[in-house]
FISE-172146 format. One line per 2 residues: number of its first residue (from 1); their letters; for each residue x, y, z of C-alpha. Coordinates in nm, 3 decimals. Layout:
NUM = A = X/Y/Z; ...
END
This chain:
1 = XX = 4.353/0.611/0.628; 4.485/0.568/0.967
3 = XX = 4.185/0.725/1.217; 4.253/1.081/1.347
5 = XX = 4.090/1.131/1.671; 3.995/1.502/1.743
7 = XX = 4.093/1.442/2.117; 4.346/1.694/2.242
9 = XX = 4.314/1.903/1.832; 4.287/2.251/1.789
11 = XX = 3.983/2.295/1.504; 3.928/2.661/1.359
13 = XX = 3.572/2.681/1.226; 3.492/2.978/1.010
15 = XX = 3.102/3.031/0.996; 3.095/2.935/1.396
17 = XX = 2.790/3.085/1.526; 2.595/2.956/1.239
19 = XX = 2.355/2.616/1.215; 2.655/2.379/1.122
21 = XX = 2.950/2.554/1.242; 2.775/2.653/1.595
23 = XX = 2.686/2.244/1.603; 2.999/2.147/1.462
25 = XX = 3.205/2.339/1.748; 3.002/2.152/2.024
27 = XX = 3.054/1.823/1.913; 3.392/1.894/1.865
29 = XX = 3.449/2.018/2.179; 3.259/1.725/2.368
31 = XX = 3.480/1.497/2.151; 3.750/1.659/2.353
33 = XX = 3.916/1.912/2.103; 3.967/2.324/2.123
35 = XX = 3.833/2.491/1.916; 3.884/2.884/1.746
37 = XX = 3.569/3.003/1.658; 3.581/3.267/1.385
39 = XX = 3.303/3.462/1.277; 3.174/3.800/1.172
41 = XX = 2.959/3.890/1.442; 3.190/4.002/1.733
43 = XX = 2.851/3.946/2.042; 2.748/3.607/1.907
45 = XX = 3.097/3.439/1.891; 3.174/3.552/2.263
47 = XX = 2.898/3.441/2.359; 2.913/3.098/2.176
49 = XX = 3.309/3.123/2.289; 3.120/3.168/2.644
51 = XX = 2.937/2.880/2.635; 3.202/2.630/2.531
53 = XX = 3.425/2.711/2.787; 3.789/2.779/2.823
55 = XX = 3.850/2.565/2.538; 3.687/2.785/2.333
57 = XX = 3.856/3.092/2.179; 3.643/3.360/2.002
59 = XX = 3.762/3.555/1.695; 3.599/3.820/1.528
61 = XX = 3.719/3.813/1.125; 3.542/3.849/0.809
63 = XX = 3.675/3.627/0.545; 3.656/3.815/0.292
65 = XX = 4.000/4.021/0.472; 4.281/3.826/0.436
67 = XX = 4.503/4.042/0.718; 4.205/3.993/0.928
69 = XX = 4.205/3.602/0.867; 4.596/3.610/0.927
71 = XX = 4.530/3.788/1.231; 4.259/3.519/1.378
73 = XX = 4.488/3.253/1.283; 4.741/3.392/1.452
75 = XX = 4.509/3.448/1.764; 4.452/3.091/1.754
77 = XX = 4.816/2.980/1.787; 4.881/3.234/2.043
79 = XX = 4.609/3.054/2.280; 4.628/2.687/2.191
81 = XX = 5.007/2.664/2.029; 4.883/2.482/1.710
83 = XX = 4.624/2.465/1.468; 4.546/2.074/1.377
85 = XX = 4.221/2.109/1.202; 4.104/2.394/0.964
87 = XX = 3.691/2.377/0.908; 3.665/2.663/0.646
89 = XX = 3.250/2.670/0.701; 3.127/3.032/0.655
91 = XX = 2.877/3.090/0.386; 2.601/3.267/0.268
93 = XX = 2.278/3.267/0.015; 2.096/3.515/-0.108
95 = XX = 1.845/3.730/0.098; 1.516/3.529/-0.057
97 = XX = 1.563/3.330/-0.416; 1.627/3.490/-0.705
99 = XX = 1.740/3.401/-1.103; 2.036/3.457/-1.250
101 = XX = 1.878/3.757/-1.422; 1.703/3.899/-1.142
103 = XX = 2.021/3.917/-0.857; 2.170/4.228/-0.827
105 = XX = 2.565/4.257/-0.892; 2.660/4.333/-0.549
107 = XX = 2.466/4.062/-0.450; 2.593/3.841/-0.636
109 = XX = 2.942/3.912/-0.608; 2.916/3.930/-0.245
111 = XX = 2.807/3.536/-0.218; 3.095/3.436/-0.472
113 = XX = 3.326/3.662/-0.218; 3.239/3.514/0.098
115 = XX = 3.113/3.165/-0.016; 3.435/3.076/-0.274
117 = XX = 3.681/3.310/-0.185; 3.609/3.328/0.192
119 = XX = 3.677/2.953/0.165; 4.005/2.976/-0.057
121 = XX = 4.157/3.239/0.168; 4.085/3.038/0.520
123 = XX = 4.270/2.751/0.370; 4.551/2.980/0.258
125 = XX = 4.584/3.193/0.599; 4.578/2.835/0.792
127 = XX = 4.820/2.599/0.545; 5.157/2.683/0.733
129 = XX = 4.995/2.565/1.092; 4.767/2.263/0.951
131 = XX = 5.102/2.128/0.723; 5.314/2.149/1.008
133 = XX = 5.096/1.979/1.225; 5.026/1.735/0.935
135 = XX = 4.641/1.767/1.011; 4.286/1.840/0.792
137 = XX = 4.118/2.107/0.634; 3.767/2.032/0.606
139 = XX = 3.579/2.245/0.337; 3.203/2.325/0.341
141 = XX = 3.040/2.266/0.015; 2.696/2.128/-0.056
143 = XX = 2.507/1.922/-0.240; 2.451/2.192/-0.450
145 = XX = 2.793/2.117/-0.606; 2.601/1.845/-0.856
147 = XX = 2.271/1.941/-0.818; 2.111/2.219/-1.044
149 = XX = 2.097/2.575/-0.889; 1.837/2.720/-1.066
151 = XX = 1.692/2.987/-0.838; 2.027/2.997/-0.628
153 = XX = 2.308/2.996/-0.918; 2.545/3.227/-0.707
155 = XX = 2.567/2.992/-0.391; 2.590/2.658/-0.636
157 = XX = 2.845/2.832/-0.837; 3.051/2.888/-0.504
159 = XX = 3.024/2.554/-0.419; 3.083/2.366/-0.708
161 = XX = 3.362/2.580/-0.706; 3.484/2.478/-0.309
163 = XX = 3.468/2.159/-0.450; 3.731/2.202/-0.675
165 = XX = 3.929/2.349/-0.437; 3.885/2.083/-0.208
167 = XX = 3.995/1.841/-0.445; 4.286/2.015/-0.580
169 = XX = 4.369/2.085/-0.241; 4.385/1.686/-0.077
171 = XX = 4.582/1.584/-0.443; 4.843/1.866/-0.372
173 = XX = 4.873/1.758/-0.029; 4.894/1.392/-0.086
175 = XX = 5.222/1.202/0.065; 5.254/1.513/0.328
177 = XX = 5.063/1.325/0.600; 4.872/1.682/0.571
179 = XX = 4.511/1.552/0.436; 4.168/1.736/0.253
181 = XX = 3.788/1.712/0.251; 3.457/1.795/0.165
183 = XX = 3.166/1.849/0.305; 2.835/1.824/0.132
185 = XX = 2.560/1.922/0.341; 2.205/1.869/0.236
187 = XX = 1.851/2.083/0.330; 1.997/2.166/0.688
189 = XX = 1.752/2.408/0.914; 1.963/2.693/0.906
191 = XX = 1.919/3.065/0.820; 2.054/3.016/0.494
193 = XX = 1.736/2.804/0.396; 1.419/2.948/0.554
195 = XX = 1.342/3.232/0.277; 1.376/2.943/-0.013
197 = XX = 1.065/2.767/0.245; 0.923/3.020/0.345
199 = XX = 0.781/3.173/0.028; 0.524/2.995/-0.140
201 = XX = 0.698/2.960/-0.460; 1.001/2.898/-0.419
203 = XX = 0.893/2.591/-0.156; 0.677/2.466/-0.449
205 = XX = 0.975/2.492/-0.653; 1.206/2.302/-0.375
207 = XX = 0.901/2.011/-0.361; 0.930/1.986/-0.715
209 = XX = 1.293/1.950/-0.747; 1.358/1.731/-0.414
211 = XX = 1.109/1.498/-0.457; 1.037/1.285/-0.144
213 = XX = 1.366/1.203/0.085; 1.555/1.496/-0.108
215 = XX = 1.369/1.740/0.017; 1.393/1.663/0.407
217 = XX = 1.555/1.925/0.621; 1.802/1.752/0.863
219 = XX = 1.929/1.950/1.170; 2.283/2.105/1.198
221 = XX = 2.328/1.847/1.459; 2.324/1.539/1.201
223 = XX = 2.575/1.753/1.027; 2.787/1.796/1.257
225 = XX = 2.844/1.435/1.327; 2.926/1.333/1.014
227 = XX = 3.186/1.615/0.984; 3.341/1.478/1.295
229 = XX = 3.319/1.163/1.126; 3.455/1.322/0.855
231 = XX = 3.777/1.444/1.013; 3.850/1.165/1.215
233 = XX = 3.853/0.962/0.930; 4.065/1.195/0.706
235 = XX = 3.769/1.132/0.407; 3.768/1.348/0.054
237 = XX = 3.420/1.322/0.055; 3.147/1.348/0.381
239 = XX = 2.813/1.335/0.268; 2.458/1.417/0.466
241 = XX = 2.220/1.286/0.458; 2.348/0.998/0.279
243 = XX = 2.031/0.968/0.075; 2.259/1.210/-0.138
245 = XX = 2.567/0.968/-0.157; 2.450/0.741/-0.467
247 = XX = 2.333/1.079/-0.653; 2.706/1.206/-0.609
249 = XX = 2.878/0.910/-0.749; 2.637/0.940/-1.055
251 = XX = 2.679/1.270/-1.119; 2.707/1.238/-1.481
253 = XX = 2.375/1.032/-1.562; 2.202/1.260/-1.256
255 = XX = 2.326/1.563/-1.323; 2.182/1.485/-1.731
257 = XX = 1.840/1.391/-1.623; 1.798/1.682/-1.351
259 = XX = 1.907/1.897/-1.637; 1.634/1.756/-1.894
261 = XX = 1.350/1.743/-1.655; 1.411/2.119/-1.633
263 = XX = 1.386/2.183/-2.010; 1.089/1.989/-1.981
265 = XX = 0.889/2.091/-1.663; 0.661/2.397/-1.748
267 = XX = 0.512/2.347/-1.392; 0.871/2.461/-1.234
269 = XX = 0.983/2.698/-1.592; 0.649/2.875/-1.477
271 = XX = 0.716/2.933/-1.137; 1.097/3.023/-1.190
273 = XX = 0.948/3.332/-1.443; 0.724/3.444/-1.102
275 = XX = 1.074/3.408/-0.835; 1.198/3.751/-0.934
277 = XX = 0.778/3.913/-0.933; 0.757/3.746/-0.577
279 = X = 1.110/3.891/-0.472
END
């Protein structure tokens, strides 16, 4: 599609003072575009607000709360005039790795809550701005979409799930000149990451699983350029590291033999019985 420079665009990030969104903000902004940051934590997104300069704008929404998402959307307008770009990012995992078993309900729920529906209510509270400006909504998924979340089934349930949304999203929109994507991060040195590698079994079981170029951590940084990249060039699909690309587009014969190695591997069906003992 036609490029889409991010020079002179308003971009709300939700999940801004986090790994990727922080990243994402600054890369957008030295690419020239404002951004509305939007994030739970009132300190950290002045600050980060702060730091960007004036065009930066700082919200403080959860969004989980649509009236409080309708209200930072709003905010954003009232500074910049227009939204062009929506980068629905926030997310969470669980406090250290856990089964399916051992999670507690709120727990649980809460992931699904910010990491699905957070997602599906940014995109809502921002449609009217983004379709009028016939821009993007970029939505944060993860490779985790069509790879096996054994030890982390909440957070690949959400995103399997903002996937879908994605999708359904950039089909509905098609012929508006209004345009939707998704981004699948892989192992990105963020919060969300360091319990899973920083317990000794769970990091055994993440070897296991992501065997050689899988399993290396990227920074937010790398990222962040390829969801510029992304949004500039309008794409359904942004994937990083690319070493995950050719596993997405076989998804079907992947997802099969990830799925039999499992049944199969009493090395990792040990260790997953000693997650929830460890927890």
């Amino acid at each position: 599609m036609t490029r889409y420079p991010v020079t002179g665009k308003t971009v709300l990030i939700t999940g801004a003072v986090g790994g990727i969104g922080a990243a994402t903000a600054r890369r957008l902004v030295d690419a020239g575009a404002q951004v509305a940051l939007v994030d739970l934590d009132p300190d950290r997104v002045a600050v980060l607000a702060a730091e960007l300069g004036p065009g930066a704008l700082g919200v403080a929404a959860d969004v989980t709360d649509p009236a409080a998402m309708a209200a930072a959307v709003a905010a954003a307008i009232d500074r910049f005039g227009r939204i062009d770009v929506c980068f629905a990012n926030a997310g969470i995992a669980a406090a250290s790795p856990t089964t399916i078993a051992g999670t507690g309900v709120e727990e649980f729920e809460r992931i699904i809550e910010i990491d699905l529906l957070g997602v599906w209510r940014t995109v809502r509270a921002c449609l009217p701005a983004v379709t009028e400006a016939r821009g993007h909504f970029l939505l944060t998924a993860s490779v985790y979409a069509f790879y096996n979340g054994a030890a982390n089934a909440a957070y690949a349930a959400s995103k399997a799930g903002v996937e879908a949304l994605g999708r359904a999203l950039r089909a509905e929109l098609a012929g508006t000149g209004t345009t939707a994507g998704v981004l699948y991060p892989g192992w990105t040195d963020t919060a969300i990451i360091r319990p899973s590698h920083d317990d000794a079994i769970t990091a055994e079981l993440i070897r296991l699983g992501n065997p050689g170029p899988l399993g290396r951590v990227v920074a937010p940084e790398q990222i962040a350029e390829a969801a510029l990249r992304g949004i500039e060039r309008r794409r359904p699909r942004t994937i990083a590291p690319r070493v995950w690309v050719p596993l997405s587009l076989a998804r079907g014969p992947f997802m099969a033999l990830t799925d039999a190695v499992l049944d199969r591997h009493t090395r990792m069906q040990k260790l997953l019985r000693r997650v929830d003992r460890s927890r």
